[in-house]
Each structure stands twice: as structure tokens, then as C-alpha cells.
N, C-alpha and C positions, 0 to 999 in steps of 0.2 A: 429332577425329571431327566431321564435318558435321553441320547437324540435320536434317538425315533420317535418316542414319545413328543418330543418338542415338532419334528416335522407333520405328526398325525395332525396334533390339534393345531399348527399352522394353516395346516391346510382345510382343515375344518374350519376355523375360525372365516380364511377371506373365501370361501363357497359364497356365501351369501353376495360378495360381491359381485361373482361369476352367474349367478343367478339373475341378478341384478342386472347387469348388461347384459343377459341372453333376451331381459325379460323387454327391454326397452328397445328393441332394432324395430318395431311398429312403433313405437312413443308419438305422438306429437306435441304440439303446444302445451297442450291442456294436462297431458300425463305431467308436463313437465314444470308445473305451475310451483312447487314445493321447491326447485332448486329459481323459477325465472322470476316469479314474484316476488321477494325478498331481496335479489340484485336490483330488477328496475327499481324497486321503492328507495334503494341504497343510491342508484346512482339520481332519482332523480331526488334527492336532499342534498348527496355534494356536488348536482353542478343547478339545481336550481330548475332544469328543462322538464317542461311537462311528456307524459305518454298516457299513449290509449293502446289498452289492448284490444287487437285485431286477432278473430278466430284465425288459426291454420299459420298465422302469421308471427305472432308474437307481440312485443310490446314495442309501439312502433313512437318516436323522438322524432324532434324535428331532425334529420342528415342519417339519421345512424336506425339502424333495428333491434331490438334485443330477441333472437328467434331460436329456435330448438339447437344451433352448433353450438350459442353462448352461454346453456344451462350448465355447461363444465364436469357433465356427470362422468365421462371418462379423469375426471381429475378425482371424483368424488371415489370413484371403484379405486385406484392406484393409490389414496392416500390412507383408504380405511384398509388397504391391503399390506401398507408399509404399516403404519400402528396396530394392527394389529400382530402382525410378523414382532416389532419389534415386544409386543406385549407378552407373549407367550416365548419369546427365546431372554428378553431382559428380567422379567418377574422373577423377583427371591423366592417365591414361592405360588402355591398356588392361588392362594385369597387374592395376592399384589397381582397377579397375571388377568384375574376376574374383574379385578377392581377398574384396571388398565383398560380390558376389550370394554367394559359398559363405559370407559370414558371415555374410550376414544370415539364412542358412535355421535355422543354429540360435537365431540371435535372435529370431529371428519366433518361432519358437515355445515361446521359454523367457518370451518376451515375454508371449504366451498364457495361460501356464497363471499364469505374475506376476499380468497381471490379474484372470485370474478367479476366482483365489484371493481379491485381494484386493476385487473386487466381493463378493465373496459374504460375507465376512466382515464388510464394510461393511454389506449389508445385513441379517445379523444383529443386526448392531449395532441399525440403524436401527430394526427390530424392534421394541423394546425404550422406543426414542422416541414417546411420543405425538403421533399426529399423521402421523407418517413412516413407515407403514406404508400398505402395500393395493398394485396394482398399477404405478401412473403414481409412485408414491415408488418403487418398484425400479426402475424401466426408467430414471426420471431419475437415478438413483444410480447406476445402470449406463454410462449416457452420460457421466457426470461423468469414472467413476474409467477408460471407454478410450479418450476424448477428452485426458485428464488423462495416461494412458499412451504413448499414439501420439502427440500433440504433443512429448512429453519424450523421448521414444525417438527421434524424425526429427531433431528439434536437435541432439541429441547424435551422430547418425550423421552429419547433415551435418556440422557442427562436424569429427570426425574426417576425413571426408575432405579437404575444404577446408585444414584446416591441419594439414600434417603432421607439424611440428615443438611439441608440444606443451610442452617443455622445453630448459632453455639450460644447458648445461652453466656452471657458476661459473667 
């Protein structure tokens, strides 16, 4: 594939992303229950605290909220935008390139709900720390752990395409 050809179907490929966030600037709660149900169920298994969900509001814990900022979908558009980039420029071929975008859509968003589970639970934690609480401690704990995600996620998809042969038979 020529690179023009590799920039067409890039850009074809993360459209639906761009779709995606154009589609959600009205979203609320409810639109957003596919990425916020799945986190709260996750966080409330590893810390044990129950929620209820509250219309307009989200999923509400004893201290803390789980509401339409923590669905993570801008994490969810940048990361099906980076695998699928790396899908259609790393692909030996075309089938591997196809194979790659149908993987990465359930990646992308198992990837998702991975992070935001585990930001959130980080920042409970951090809660807890003196000092690492208040606003600008969330938001950088939050950059940390899908900076930290999405860097370890793209290695490792690239890594698998690039080298197919991951084992030698003895």
C-alpha cells in the first residue's frame, strides 16, 4: 500500500471516531450508560461501596460520583484513533490491517472501561493522601493512568503486528 493510500484509509478508518464525538456534545447520563455502567459495576466489586443510579446525575457512592466527565469517551475516540492509525500504517498486508481495525474496536473499549475503572479507583485512593486531593490532583492522576494506558496499549498492538511470529517452536 502506497502512502497515500495508507493516509486515505487512515482517515477513513478514525471518521467514525470524529462522528462519535460530534454525536455526543448533547449526551447525557443515559446516552452514556454503555461506557458508565460497566466502570461503576467495576469499581463497586474492588472497593466493595455500594451506588445508585440518579437520572441527569449519574452513579452516585457514598463521597465520590460517577457522572457524564468520568464516562472517559474522549479517551475512548483518541485510543480507537491511535489503533486504528497504527492498524492500517503497521498491517503486512491487507487481511492483517482488517483483522487489526475489527480488533481493535473491542479493545478500544474494553481498554476504556480498564482505565476508568482504574483512574477512579486511583483517585480514591489518592483521596485518602494528604495533599493529593482537590481538582488539578484528579485531572493529573487521570492523565497519568491514560497516558500510562494508551502508551502500553499502542506498544503492544504495534509490537503484535510488526512481528508475527511471537514464538519458536523447540
Amino acid at each position: 500500500m502506497n502512502p497515500n493510500q495508507r493516509f486515505f484509509y487512515s482517515v477513513l478508518a478514525t471518521l467514525p471516531a470524529f462522528v462519535l464525538k460530534w454525536q455526543q456534545r448533547d449526551w447525557g447520563t443515559a446516552e452514556l450508560q454503555f461506557l458508565l455502567y460497566p466502570v461503576q459495576f467495576l469499581v463497586q466489586v474492588f472497593t466493595g461501596l455500594p451506588a445508585r443510579y440518579v437520572k441527569d446525575q449519574g452513579y452516585l457512592f457514598e463521597g465520590f460520583v460517577i457522572e457524564k466527565s468520568c464516562a472517559g469517551l474522549n479517551f475512548l475516540v483518541i485510543t480507537w484513533c491511535a489503533l486504528a492509525w497504527l492498524s492500517i500504517q503497521n498491517g503486512r498486508n491487507w487481511r492483517v490491517q482488517i483483522a487489526a481495525l475489527l480488533l481493535s474496536v473491542p479493545l478500544t473499549y474494553g481498554l476504556c472501561i480498564a482505565a476508568n475503572t482504574a483512574r477512579i479507583i486511583s483517585a480514591l485512593w489518592a483521596m485518602r493522601v494528604p495533599g493529593l486531593h482537590g481538582a488539578v490532583a484528579h485531572e493529573s492522576l487521570g492523565v497519568v493512568v491514560y497516558l500510562f494506558v494508551l502508551l502500553l496499549a499502542c506498544s503492544l498492538f504495534h509490537h503484535l503486528l510488526t512481528h508475527p511470529k511471537h514464538a519458536k517452536l523447540a
